[in-house]
C-alpha positions as protocol buffer text, in pm:
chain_id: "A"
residue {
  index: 1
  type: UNK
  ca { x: -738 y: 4269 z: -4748 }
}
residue {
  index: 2
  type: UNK
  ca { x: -785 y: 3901 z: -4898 }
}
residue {
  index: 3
  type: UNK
  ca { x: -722 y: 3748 z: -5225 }
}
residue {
  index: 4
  type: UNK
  ca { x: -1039 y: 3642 z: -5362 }
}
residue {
  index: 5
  type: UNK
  ca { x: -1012 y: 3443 z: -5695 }
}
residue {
  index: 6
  type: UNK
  ca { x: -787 y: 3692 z: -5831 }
}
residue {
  index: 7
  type: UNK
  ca { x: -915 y: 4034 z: -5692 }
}
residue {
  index: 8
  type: UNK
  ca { x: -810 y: 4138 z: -5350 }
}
residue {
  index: 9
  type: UNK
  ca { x: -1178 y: 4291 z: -5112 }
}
residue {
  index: 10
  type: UNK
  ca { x: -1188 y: 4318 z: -4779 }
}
residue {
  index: 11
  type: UNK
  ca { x: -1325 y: 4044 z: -4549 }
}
residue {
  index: 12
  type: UNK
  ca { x: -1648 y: 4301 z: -4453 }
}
residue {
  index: 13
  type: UNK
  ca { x: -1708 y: 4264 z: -4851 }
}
residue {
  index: 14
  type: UNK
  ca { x: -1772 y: 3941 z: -4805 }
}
residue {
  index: 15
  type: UNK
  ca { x: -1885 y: 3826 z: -4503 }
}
residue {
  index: 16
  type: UNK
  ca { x: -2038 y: 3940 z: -4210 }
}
residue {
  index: 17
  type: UNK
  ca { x: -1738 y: 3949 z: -3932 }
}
residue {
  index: 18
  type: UNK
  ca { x: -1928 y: 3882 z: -3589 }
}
residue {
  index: 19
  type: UNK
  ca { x: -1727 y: 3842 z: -3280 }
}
residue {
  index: 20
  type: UNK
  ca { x: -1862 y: 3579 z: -3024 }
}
residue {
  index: 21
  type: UNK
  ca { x: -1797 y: 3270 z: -2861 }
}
residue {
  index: 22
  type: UNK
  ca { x: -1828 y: 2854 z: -2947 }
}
residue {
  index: 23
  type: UNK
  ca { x: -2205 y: 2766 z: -2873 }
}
residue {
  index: 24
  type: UNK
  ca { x: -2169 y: 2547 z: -2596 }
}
residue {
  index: 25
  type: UNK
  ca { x: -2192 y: 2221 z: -2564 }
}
residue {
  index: 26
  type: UNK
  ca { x: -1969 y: 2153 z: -2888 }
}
residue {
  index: 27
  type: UNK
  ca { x: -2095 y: 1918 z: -3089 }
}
residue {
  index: 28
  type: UNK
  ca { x: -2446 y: 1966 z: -2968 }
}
residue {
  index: 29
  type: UNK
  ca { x: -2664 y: 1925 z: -3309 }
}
residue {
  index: 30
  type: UNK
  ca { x: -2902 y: 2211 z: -3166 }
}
residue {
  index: 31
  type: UNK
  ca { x: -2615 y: 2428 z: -3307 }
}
residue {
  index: 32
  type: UNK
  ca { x: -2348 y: 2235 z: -3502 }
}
residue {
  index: 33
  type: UNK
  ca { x: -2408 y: 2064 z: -3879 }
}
residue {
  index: 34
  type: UNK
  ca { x: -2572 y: 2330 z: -3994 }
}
residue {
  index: 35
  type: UNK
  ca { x: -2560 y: 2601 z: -4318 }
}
residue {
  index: 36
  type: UNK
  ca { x: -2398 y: 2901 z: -4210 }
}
residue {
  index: 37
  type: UNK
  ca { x: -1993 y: 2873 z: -4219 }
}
residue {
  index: 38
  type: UNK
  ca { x: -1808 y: 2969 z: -3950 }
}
residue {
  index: 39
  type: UNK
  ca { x: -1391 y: 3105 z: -3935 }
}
residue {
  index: 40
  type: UNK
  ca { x: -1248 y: 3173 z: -3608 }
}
residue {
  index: 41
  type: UNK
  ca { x: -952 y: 3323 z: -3480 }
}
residue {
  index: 42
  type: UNK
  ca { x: -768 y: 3076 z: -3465 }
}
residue {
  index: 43
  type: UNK
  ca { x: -791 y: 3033 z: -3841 }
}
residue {
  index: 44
  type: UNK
  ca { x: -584 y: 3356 z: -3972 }
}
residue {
  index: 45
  type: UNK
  ca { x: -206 y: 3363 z: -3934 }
}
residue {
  index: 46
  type: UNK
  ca { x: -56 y: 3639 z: -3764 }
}
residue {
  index: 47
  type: UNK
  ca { x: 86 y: 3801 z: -4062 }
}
residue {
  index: 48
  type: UNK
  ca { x: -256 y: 3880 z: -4154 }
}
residue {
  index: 49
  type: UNK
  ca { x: -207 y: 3795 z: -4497 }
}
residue {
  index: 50
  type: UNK
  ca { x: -323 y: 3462 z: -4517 }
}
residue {
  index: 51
  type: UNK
  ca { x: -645 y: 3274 z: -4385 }
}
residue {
  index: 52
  type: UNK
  ca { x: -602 y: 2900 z: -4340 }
}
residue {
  index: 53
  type: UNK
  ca { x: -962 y: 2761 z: -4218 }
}
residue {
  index: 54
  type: UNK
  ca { x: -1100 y: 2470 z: -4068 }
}
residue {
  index: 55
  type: UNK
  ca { x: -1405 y: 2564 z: -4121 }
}
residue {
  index: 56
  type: UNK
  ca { x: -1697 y: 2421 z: -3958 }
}
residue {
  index: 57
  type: UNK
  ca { x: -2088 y: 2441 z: -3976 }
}
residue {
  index: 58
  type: UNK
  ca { x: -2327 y: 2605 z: -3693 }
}
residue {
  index: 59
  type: UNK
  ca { x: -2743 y: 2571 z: -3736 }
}
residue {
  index: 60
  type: UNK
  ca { x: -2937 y: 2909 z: -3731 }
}
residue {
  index: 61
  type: UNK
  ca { x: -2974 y: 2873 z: -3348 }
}
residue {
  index: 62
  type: UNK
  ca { x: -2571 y: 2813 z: -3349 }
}
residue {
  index: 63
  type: UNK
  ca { x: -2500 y: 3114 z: -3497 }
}
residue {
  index: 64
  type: UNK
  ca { x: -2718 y: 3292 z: -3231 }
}
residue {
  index: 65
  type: UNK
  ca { x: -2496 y: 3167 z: -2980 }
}
């Protein structure tokens, strides 16, 4: 569970969780710059309390990937 302005949900609350991989090449503007936000792994802490993202864009096709 996550603390969400005050209220702790769970993440499938509020977001879709999808398991994939990085569109390859990075960078490529075909799928990077785009709308739809995008936390990896590598973004939650092991405790699994806390999420501290870096969280970067992929385009529609991206997000495909």
């Amino acid at each position: 569970m996550y603390k969400v302005e005050g209220a702790t949900v769970k993440i499938e609350e509020i977001a879709t969780v999808v398991r994939g991989s990085s569109p390859r090449p990075k960078g490529d503007p075909r799928y990077y710059g785009g709308n739809v936000p995008r936390l990896m792994v590598e973004d939650i802490v092991r405790d699994g309390k806390y999420v501290y993202p870096s969280i970067d864009y992929l385009t529609e096709e991206g997000a495909k990937k």
